[in-house]
C-alpha positions, 0 to 999 in steps of 0.5 A: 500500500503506498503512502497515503494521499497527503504529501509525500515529503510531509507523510515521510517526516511523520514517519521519520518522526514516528520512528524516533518518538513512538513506541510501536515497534518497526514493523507496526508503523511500516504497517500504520504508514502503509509502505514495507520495511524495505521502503521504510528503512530506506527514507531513514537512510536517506534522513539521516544522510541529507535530512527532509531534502533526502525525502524528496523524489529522486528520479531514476538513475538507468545503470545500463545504457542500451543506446550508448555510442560502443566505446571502440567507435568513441575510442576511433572518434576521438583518435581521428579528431586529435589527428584532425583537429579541424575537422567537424562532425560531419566529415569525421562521420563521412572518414570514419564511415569510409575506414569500415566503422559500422553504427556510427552515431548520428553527427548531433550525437558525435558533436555532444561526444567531442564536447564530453571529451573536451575536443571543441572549443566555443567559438567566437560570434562574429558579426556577419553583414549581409551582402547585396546580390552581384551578377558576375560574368564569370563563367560557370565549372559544372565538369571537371578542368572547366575552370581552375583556380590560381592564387597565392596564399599569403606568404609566411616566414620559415625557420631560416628566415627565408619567406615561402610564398604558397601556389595553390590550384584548384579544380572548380567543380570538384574542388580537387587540390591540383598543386600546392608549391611553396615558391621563394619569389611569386613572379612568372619565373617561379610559376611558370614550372609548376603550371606546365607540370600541372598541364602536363598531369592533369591535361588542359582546362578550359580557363584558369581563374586568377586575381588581377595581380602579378603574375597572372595579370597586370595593368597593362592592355588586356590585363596580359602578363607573359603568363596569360599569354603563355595559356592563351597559346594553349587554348586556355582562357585566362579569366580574372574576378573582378578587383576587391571581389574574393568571393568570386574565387570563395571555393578558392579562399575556403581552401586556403583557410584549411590550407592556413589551419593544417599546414603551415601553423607552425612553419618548417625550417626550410621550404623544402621541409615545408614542401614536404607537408604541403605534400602530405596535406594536398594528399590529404585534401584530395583523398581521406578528407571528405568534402560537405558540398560533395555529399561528404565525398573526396575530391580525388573521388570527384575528379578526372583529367582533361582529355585535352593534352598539352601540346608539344608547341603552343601556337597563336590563336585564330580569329573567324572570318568576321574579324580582320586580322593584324600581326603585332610588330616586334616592338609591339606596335599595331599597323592598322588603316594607314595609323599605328599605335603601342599596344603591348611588347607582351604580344610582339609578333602575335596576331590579333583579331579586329571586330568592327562595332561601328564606323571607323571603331573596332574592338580589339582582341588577343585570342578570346581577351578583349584589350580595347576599343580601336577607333580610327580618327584623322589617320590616327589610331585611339586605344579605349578601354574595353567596357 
């Protein structure tokens, strides 16, 4: 019989304090209070323990745990977070999945475990502002070697004082990490190598996507440097974000946040040692780690090679029947309606192809790079920046 309909914490004080004054024996008042002598025994522990708050409910306590995360999986969770320690929920579920782990919990569930075991740190709130909607004229990657990304990531200082100036090359559309060389100087010199060997590997994309700065591009005409040029001879497009606008390159930028965060905090002695880990992170970028926007699945899982090969000798481009042909002279002047005028050393001995857009007005281009307005006033040549 339970106690009875009273309050329960005020019915177990009578009895606590009926054990203490009455002389009924101790069976008798568990038989008076309606309850065994089991339960009886019980809140007079609990009184003398923690006094009337002992008396109140207590919820139940399981001392088994039938869902609970097995421990080999908690043991393997925690393992590959310490190993990549930037690594969130959902690609440490995806890896883990890949390595054979079976009942994997759900990412919530593997977000709490990393909390319990102190593998996450709060971040810090930042303000985000909302930003206004901009069409861009940048060409969309749907396939593979559509467009790759160039840039540098920002250089750092090696142990021997020596700065290493990070080259980076992304696939767009499958996110794959095509070459990542730490370069002493940042100039056409040095990059030149690194993206004929990527030509060479990987085939030909259809453009290569850059920043207005040196040396994919330059102030001069077009925005040509010699390293445009030398893609332009390969059938490949340069095509440039627009000026204070990354992220019109934002797959580019992300990965050089995991870039920053896994492979160059701290630096190496050398940029040979520094290499080395370039290496092993582009290794592990393309092939164990698992990408959210690809359904948690590996770039190199993504991508394949352009069918396009690079050729044995670039050649200069062609133009259609619509355009009247020139060949820039060797000092990089154009001849053009009995005037001529500088356009750029750059293209020396180089054709060019004229459209005309209006009387005695035409647009000038190098292969598929629009470099002016052409206008032809008083036998006089007028260069015009393309809009």
């Amino acid at each position: 019989m339970p106690w009875k309909e009273t309050c329960s914490v005020d019915e177990r004080l009578q009895f606590i304090a009926q054990v203490n004054e009455s002389d009924e024996t101790f069976a008798e008042l568990c038989r008076r209070f309606g309850i065994s002598r089991k339960t009886g025994y019980k809140w007079v522990e609990r009184y003398e323990q923690a006094g009337p708050r002992g008396l109140e409910e207590r919820r139940p306590v399981a001392h088994t745990f039938p869902h609970a995360t097995p421990a080999a999986i908690v043991n393997a969770l925690v393992e590959l977070r310490k190993e990549r320690p930037t690594w969130g929920p959902k690609k440490l579920r995806a890896r883990l999945e890949s390595m054979g782990l079976e009942g994997l919990p759900a990412t919530s569930t593997i977000g709490e475990l990393l909390k319990k075991h102190g593998l996450i740190r709060p971040r810090r709130r930042r303000v985000v502002m909302p930003t206004s909607a901009m069409p861009s004229t940048l060409a969309p990657a749907e396939q593979p070697n559509d467009t790759w990304c160039a840039d540098f990531k920002g250089h750092f200082a090696l142990g021997d004082k020596t700065r290493c100036h990070p080259l980076t090359l992304t696939d767009q559309a499958s996110r794959y990490l095509l070459k990542c060389e730490g370069v002493a100087k940042p100039d056409e010199a040095s990059v030149r190598p690194h993206f004929e060997r990527a030509f060479r590997e990987f085939g030909l994309p259809n453009r290569i996507r850059s920043d207005n700065g040196p040396p994919f591009a330059t102030q001069g005409i077009g925005g040509l440097s010699a390293l445009s040029v030398s893609w332009i001879k390969l059938g490949v497009v340069p095509e440039r974000i627009e000026p204070g606008k990354p992220q019109q390159n934002g797959r580019h930028e992300r990965m050089h946040k995991t870039l920053k965060a896994e492979a160059t905090s701290p630096p190496e002695a050398t940029l040979a040692a520094q290499q080395r880990v370039f290496d092993r992170f582009r290794h592990e970028y393309n092939d164990q780690r698992p990408h959210e926007a690809l359904g948690q699945r590996t770039p190199a899982s993504r991508y394949t090679p352009s069918r396009r090969t690079m050729p044995s000798k670039p050649s200069s481009p062609e133009y259609p029947d619509t355009m009247a042909v020139r060949r820039v002279g060797d000092m990089g002047r154009l001849q053009f309606g009995g005037a001529n005028t500088f356009v750029s050393k750059l293209i020396a001995n180089e054709p060019v192809g004229l459209l005309p857009i209006a009387d005695d007005v035409w647009e000038l281009y190098y292969g598929p790079v629009l470099l002016a307005q052409v206008t032809l006033k008083n036998k006089e040549l007028q260069l015009a920046k393309a809009r």
